[in-house]
C-alpha positions as CSV (number, residue, x, y, z in Angstrom):
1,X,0.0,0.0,0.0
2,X,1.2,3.0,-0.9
3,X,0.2,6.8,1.0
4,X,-1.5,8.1,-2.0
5,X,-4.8,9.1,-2.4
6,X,-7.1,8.9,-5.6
7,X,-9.3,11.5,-5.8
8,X,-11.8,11.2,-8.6
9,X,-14.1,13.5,-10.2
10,X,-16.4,13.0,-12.6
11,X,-18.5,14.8,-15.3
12,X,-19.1,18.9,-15.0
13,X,-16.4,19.2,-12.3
14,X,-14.3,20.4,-14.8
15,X,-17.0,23.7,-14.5
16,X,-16.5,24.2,-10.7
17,X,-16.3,27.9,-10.1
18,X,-18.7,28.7,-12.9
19,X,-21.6,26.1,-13.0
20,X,-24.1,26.9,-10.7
21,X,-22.3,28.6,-7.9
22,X,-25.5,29.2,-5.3
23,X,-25.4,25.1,-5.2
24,X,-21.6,24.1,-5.8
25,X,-19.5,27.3,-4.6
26,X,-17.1,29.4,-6.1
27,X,-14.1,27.3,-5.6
28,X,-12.4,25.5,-9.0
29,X,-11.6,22.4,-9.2
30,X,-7.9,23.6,-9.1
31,X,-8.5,25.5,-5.9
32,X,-9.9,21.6,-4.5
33,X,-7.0,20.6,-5.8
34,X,-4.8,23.2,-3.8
35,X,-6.6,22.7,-0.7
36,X,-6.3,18.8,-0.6
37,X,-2.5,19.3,-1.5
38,X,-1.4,21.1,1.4
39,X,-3.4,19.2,3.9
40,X,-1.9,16.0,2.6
41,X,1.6,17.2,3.0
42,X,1.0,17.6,6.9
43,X,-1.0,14.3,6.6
44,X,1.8,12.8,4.7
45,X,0.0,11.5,1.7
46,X,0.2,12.5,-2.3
47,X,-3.1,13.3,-4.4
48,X,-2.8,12.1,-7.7
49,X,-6.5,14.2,-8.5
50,X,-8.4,13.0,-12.1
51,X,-11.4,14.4,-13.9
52,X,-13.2,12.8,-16.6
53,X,-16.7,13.6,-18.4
54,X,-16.6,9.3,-19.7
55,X,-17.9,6.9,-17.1
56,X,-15.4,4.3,-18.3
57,X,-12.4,6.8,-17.0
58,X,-14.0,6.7,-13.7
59,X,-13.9,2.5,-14.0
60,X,-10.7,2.7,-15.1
61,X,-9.2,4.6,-12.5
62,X,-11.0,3.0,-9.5
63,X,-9.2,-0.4,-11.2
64,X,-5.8,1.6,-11.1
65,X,-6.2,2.8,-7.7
66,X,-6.1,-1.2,-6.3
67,X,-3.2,-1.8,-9.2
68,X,-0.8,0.9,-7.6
69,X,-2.0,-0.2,-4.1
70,X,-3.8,3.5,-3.2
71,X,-4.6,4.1,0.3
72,X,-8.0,4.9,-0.8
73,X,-10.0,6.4,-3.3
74,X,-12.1,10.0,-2.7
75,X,-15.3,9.9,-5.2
76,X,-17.4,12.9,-6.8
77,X,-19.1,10.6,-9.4
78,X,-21.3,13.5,-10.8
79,X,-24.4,12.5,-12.3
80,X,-22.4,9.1,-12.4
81,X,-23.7,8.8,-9.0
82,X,-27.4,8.4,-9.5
83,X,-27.2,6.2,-13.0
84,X,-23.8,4.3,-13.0
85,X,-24.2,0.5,-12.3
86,X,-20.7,0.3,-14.1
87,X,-19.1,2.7,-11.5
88,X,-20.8,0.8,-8.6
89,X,-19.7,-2.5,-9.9
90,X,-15.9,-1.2,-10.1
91,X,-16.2,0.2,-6.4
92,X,-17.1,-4.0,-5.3
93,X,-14.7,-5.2,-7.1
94,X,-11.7,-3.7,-5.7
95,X,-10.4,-3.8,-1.8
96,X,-9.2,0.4,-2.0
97,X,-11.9,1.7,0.1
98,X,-13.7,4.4,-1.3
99,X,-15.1,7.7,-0.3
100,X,-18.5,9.3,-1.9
101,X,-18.2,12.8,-1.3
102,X,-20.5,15.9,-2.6
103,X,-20.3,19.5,-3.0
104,X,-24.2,19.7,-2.1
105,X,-26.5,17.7,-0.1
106,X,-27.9,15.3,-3.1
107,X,-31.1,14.5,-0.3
108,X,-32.2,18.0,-0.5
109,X,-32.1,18.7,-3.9
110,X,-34.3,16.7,-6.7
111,X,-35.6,13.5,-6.2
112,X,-33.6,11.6,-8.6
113,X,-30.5,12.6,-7.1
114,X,-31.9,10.8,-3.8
115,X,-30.9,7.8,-5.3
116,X,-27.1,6.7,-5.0
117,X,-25.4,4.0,-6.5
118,X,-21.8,4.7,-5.4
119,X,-22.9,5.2,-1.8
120,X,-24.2,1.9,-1.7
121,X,-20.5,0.1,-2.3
122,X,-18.6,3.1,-1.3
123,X,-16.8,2.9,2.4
124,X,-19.2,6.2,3.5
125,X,-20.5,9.0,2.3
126,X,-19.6,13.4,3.0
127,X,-22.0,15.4,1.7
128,X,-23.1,18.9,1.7
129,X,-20.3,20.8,3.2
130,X,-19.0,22.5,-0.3
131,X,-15.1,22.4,-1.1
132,X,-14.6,21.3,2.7
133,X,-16.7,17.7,1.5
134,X,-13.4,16.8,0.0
135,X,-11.1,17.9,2.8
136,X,-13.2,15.9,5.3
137,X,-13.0,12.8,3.1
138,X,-9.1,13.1,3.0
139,X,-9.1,13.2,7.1
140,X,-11.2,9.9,7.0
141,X,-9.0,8.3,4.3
142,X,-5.8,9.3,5.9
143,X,-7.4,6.9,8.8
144,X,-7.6,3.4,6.7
């Protein structure tokens, strides 16, 4: 096992900062980025951060994570998260755990984002705390 930490975003992230900022902040996906990079140094770990608007990325990189023997594996799945049966299978079928973690709270927003596949194989689940969501799943993960 190695001390780095996948962290894996999926499609739209790549708009952080611009898309829909009264839900998702002002903060780029750089500025995540950033903010997970200099906790980590005092945590010792290394983000290797990924974005991708193709679900297969996403499978491909969760596969990866076990391959290089990551630590674990932080998760914004996008819209991934409410449709992707292929994302949810790849979570099962490796031992990294994983982290779901959202900008927003996906339960008080619309109903089909109620519904989430990669919490159901994911480790747990942060939710609703903006930028800091991803900070608060790098404190867990530096725990496994």
């Amino acid at each position: 096992m190695t001390d780095t930490i996948f962290v894996l975003n999926g499609p739209n992230l790549n708009l952080l900062g611009t898309r829909e900022p009264e839900i998702y902040g002002a903060d780029t996906l750089d500025d995540i980025a950033g903010q997970l990079e200099d906790r980590a140094q005092v945590l010792g770990l290394e983000i290797d951060m990924r974005q991708s608007n193709h679900e297969g990325h996403l499978v491909d990189w969760l596969h990866e994570a076990q391959a290089r023997g990551a630590k674990a594996v932080i998760l914004n799945a996008g819209a991934f998260t409410h449709t992707s049966i292929a994302v949810h299978d790849a979570i099962k079928g490796i031992r990294t755990p994983v982290i779901e973690v959202h900008l927003s709270n996906p339960h008080t927003r619309e109903e089909f984002r109620h519904t989430s596949f990669v919490g159901r194989a994911a480790k747990g689940t942060i939710a609703g705390f903006g930028a800091l969501s991803y900070t608060l799943a790098l404190e867990a993960a530096a725990r496994f």
